[in-house]
N, C-alpha and C positions, 0 to 999 in steps of 0.2 A: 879623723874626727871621732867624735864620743858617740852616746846614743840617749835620743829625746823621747821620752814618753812626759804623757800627760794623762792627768786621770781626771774623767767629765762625769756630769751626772747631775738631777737636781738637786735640791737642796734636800739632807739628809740621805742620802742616796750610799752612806757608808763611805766615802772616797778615804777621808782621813785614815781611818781602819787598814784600809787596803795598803793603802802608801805605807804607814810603817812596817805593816809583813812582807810587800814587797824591798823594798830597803833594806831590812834583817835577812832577806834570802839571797840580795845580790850583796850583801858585806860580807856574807858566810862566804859567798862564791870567792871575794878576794876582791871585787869590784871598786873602782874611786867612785861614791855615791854624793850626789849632791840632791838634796829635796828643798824645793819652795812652794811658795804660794802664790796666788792671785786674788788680787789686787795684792801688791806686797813683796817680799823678800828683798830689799834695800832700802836705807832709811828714809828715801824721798818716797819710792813707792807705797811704804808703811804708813807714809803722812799722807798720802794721795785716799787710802784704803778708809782714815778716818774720817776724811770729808764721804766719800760715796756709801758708806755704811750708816752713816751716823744718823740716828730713826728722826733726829729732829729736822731734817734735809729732808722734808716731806717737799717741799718747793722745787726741790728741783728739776730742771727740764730733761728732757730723753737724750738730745745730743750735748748736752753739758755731762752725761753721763757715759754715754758713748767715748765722749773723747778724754774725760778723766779714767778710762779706765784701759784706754788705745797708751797715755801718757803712761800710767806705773807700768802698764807691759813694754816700753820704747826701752825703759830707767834698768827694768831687770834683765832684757835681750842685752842690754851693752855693757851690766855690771856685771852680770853673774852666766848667765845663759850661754852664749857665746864665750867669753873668755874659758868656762869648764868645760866647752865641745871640744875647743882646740887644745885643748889638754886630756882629749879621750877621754874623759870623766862621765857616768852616764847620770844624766838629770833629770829626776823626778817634776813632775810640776805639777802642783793641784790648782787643776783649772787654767784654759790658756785661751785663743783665739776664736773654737768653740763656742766657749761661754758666752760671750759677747756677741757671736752671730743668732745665739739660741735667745738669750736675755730679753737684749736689746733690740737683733731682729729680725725674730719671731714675735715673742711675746709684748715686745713693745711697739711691732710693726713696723719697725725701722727700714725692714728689708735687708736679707742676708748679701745682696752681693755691695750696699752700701756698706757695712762693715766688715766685711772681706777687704774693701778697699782703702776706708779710711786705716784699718790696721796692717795693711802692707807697708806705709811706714813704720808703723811700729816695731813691724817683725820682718821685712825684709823676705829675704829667701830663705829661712829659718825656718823652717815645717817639722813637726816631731813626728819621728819615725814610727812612732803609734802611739796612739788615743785611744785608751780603754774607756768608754762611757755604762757606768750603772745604770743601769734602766729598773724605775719603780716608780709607782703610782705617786701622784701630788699626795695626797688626804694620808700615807703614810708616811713618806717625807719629811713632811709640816709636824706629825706629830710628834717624829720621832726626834725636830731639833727642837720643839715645845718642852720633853722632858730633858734637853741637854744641857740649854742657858737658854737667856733671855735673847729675843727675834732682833736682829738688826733690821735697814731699812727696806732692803733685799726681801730677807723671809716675812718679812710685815705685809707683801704684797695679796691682794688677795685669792683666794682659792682660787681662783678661776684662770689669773695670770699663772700662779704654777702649776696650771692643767695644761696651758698652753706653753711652757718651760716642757713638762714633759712629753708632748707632741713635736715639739719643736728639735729635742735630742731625736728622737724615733727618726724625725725625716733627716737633719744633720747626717745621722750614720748608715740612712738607707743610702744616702747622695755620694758618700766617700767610705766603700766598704772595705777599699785598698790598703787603707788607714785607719781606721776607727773599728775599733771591735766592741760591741755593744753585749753585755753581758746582764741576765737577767738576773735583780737584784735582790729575790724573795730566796735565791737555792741560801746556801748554809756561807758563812765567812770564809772557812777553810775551802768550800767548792768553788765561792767565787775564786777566792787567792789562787786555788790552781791552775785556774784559766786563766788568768795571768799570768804567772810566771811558765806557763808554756806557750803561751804569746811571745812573751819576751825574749825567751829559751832561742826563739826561729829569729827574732833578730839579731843579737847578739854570738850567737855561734857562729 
């Protein structure tokens, strides 16, 4: 089999950044690199990403969200995810199972071991060999996707929800230190990148 990482974090939290220097430093290695996204990376899961994003979905409900977002991760574990492990391919993923326990339940009080479990179908026995999560304040997060583009219905929420998005990562990776390496998001680009790729360095060797 290949190798799974996932890169978490709240919103503005730098993930995107990380993911292509990491990717540039496992293609230099000689690595087969695959990178996606969540909600996303298959055209069914792309059309899934437009309903759950889209800021005029102010209506909708918390498990209509839960499970549209359990569905594009079911679309991308059976198109792309899986079929690139069995080809020892290593896959990048921005945002995965995580996200949805921290989201939807922490911040939306869903309750993490309910979305643990409604997304066991989706992911099966598919666990990523590590989860790098960025850790950094809501109030600079928020700012910093303010000056990037315009807020989907996600970052629309209010401060107070992504204070509790960012508490909600904190406990996630106290709970699962085995896996989850939580790196603090204020040090430099390049210091984060190294702590990465000497994460990745102990699995992959």
């Amino acid at each position: 089999m290949g190798c799974f990482i996932t890169m978490e974090g709240p919103d503005g939290s730098g993930k995107t950044t990380q993911i292509q220097l990491l990717r540039d430093y496992l293609s230099g290695k000689g690595y087969d690199i695959i990178v996606c996204r969540e909600p996303g990376g298959t055209k069914i899961s792309e059309a899934i990403r437009q309903v759950i994003l889209n800021k005029e979905f102010t209506e909708m409900g918390n498990m209509t969200e839960l499970l549209l977002y359990a569905a594009a991760r079911a679309q991308l574990m059976e198109e792309v995810i899986r079929p690139a492990l069995k080809e020892h391919k290593i896959v990048i993923c921005d945002r995965f199972v995580e996200s949805s326990a921290v989201y939807q339940g922490i911040a939306r009080g869903m309750g993490v071991d309910l979305i643990y479990e409604v997304n066991q179908y989706a992911i099966g026995d598919t666990l990523p060999d590590l989860t790098v999560m960025i850790d950094i304040d809501a109030e600079t997060g928020i700012s910093r996707k303010k000056q990037q583009a315009e807020l989907d219905r996600m970052e629309r929420e209010t401060i107070d929800f992504h204070k509790k998005v960012v508490s909600g990562y904190r406990e996630i990776a106290g709970k699962y230190p085995e896996r989850m390496l939580r790196i603090d998001g204020r040090a430099s680009i390049q210091e984060i990148h190294e702590q990465i790729t000497a994460a990745v360095d102990k699995i992959i060797s």
